[in-house]
C-alpha positions in Angstrom: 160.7 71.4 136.2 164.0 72.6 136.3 163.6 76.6 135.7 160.3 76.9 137.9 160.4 75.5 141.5 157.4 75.4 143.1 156.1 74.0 146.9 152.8 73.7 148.1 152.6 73.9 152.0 149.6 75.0 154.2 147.9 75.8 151.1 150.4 78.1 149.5 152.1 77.7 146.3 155.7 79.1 146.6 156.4 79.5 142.7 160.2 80.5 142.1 162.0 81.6 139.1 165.2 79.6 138.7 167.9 80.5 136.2 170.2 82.4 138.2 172.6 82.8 136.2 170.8 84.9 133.7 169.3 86.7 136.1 166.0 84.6 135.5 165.9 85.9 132.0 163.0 84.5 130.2 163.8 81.6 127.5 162.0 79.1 125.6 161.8 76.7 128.7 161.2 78.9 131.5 158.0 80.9 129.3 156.9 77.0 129.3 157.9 75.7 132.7 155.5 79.3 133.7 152.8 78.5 132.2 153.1 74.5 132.9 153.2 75.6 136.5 150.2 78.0 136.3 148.0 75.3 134.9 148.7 72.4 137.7 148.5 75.1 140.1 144.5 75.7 138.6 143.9 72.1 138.8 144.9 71.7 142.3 141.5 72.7 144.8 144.1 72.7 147.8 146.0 76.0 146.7 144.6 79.1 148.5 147.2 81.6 147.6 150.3 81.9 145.7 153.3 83.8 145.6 155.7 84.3 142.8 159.5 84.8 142.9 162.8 85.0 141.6 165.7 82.9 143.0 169.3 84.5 142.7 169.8 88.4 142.6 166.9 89.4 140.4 162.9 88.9 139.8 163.6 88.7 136.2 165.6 90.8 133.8 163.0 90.2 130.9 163.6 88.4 127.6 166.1 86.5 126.8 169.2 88.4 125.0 169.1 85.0 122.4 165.8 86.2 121.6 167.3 89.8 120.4 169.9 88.6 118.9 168.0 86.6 116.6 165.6 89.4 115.5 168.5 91.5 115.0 169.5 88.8 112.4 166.1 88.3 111.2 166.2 84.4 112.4 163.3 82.7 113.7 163.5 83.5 117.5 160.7 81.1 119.0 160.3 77.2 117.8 157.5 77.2 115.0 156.0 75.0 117.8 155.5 77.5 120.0 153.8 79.8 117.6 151.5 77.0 116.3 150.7 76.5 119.9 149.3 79.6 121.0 147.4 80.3 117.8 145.6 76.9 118.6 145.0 77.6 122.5 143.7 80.5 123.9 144.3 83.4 121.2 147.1 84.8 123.5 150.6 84.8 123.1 153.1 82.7 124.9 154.0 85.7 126.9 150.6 86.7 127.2 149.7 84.0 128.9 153.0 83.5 131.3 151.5 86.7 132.4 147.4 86.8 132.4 147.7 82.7 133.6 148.7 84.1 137.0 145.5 87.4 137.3 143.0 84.3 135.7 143.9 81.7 138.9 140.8 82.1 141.2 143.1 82.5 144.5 145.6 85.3 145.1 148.7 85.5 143.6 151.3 87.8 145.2 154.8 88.8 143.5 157.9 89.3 145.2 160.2 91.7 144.0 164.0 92.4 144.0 166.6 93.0 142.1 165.3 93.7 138.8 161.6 93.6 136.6 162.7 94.6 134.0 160.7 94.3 130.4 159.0 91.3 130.5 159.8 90.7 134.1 158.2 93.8 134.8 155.2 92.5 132.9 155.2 89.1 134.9 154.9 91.1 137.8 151.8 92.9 137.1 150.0 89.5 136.7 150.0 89.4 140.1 147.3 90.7 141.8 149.7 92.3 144.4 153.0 93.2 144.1 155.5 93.9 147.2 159.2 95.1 146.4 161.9 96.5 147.7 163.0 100.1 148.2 166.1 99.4 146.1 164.5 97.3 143.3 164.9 98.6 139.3 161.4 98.5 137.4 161.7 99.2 133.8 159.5 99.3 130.7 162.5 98.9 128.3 160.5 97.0 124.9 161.5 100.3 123.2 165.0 99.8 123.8 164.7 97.1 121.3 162.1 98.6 118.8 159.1 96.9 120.6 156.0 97.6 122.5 155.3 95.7 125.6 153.6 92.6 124.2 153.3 90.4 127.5 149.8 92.4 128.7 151.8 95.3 129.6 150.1 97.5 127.8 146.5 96.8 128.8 147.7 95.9 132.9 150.4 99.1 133.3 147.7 102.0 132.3 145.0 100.4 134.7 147.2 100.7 137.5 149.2 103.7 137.0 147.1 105.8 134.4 147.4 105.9 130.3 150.2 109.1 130.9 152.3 107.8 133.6 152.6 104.3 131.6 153.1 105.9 128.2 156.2 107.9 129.7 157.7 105.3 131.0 157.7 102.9 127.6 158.6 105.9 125.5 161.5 106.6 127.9 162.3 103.4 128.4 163.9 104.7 131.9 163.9 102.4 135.0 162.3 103.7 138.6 163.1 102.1 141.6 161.4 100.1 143.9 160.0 103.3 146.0 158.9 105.0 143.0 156.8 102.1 141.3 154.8 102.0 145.1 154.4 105.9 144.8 152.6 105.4 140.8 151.0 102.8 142.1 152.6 99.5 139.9 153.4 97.7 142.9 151.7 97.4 146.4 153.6 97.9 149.0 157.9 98.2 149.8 159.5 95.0 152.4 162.6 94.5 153.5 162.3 90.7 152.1 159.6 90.7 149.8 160.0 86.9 149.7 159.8 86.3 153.3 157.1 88.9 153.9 154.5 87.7 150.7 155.0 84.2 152.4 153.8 85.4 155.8 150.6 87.0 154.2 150.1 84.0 151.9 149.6 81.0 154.5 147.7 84.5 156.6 145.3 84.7 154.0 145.3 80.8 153.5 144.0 80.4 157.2 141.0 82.6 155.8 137.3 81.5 154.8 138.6 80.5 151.2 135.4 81.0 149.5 135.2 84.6 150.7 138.9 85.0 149.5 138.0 83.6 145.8 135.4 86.3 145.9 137.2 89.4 147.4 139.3 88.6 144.1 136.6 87.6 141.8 134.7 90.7 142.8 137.7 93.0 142.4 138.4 91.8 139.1 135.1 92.6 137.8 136.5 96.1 138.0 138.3 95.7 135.2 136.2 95.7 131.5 136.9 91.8 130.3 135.7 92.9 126.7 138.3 95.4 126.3 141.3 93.7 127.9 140.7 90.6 125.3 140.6 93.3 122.4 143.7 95.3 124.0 145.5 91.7 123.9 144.6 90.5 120.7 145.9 94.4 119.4 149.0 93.9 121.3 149.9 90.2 119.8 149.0 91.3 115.9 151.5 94.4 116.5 154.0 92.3 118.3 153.6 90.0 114.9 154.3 92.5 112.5 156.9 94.5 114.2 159.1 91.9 115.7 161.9 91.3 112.7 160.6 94.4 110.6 163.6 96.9 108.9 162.5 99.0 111.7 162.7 96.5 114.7 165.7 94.8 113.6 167.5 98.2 113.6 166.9 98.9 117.0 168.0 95.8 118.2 171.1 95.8 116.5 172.1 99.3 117.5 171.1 98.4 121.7 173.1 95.5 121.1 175.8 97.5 120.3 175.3 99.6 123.2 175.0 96.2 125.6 178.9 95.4 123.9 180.3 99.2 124.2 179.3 98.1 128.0 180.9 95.4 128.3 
């Protein structure tokens, strides 16, 4: 894989994003390379923790600007493929399961945040089970921007963590908080200087641990969370995402941020 590095040592998976030049904006191939990655990575009994990362200046800016610039033209803006292969799979979308692939492994996944999660980035983030960042970072839920809800698990993940208010305001408002401020609502774990360097240290710490006791710390902790209502709250999430991406409505919003992205430049 050529968008999605990934080294095992000691029993920890170092998963990297790697399209630096779009700031590991999420395409066609990386969604896939993701998800490819995810599923070796459940295969394999010697990974006891992983931690996932974004190579270049950035986490990951979210989708794609391809993407919107095809439902702003009301073209086809994922292979038929694609579609055909998540109806056929697991009943998620292919963002869906980018994200809840990571929260479903049995060992620990920890995200490493800089730069920017931004959108769908933001959402790959919170399929980690923690998320360290630094002080400087820019979160954002910006689906709005573009006449979409989050569609990636956002919508179910964000209002567990933070509460239904805090993560309404932010995808109405579409505004980005920093690094500091997504610790204080509670969307990611804890600040580092190197959030790479640091989620490494307490990978291979927790990989030195009794490994059935750390499958169960996480199995346990996710039985917090109401499986029957998550599955609905996705399969909610994909039908909207279905019928509002290249609607009137939709494809007016992207065309008039695009605009604003231009006026920008």
């Amino acid at each position: 894989m050529e968008r999605v590095l990934c080294r095992i040592q000691n029993g920890v998976a170092d998963v990297r994003l790697n399209r630096t030049d779009k700031l590991n904006a999420l395409d066609d191939t990386l969604f896939a390379e993701l998800i490819e990655a995810g599923l070796r990575l459940r295969e394999d009994p010697g990974v006891r923790t992983v931690v996932l990362s974004g190579e270049g200046r950035a986490f990951c800016v979210g989708l794609d600007f391809t993407a919107f610039r095809a439902q702003a033209d009301g073209r086809s803006w994922r292979p038929d493929a694609v579609t055909a292969t998540d109806a056929s799979a697991t009943g998620l979308g292919r963002g869906q399961r980018a994200v809840w692939l990571w929260r479903s492994l049995q060992v620990p996944v920890i995200a490493a945040v800089h730069g920017y999660a931004l959108g769908g980035g933001l959402q790959l983030a919170l399929g980690a089970d923690l998320r360290l960042t630094t002080a400087d970072s820019k979160w954002g839920v910006l689906e709005l921007d573009w006449g979409l809800a989050p569609d990636m698990c956002g919508s179910q993940i964000l209002p567990r963590l933070i509460g239904p208010d805090r993560a309404m305001e932010l995808a109405l408002t579409a505004r980005k908080v920093s690094g500091s401020e997504a610790v204080e609502m509670g969307m990611a774990t804890r600040l580092a200087a190197d959030p790479r360097e640091e989620a490494l240290a307490m990978a291979h710490e927790i990989a030195g641990r009794n490994p059935k006791a750390v499958v169960a710390i996480k199995q346990l902790a996710n039985t917090t969370w109401d499986t029957e209502a998550l599955q609905a709250g996705f399969r909610a999430e994909r039908v909207f995402m279905e019928e509002n991406v290249g609607s009137p409505e939709q494809r007016a919003a992207a065309r008039k941020r695009l605009g604003t992205e231009r006026t920008r430049g």
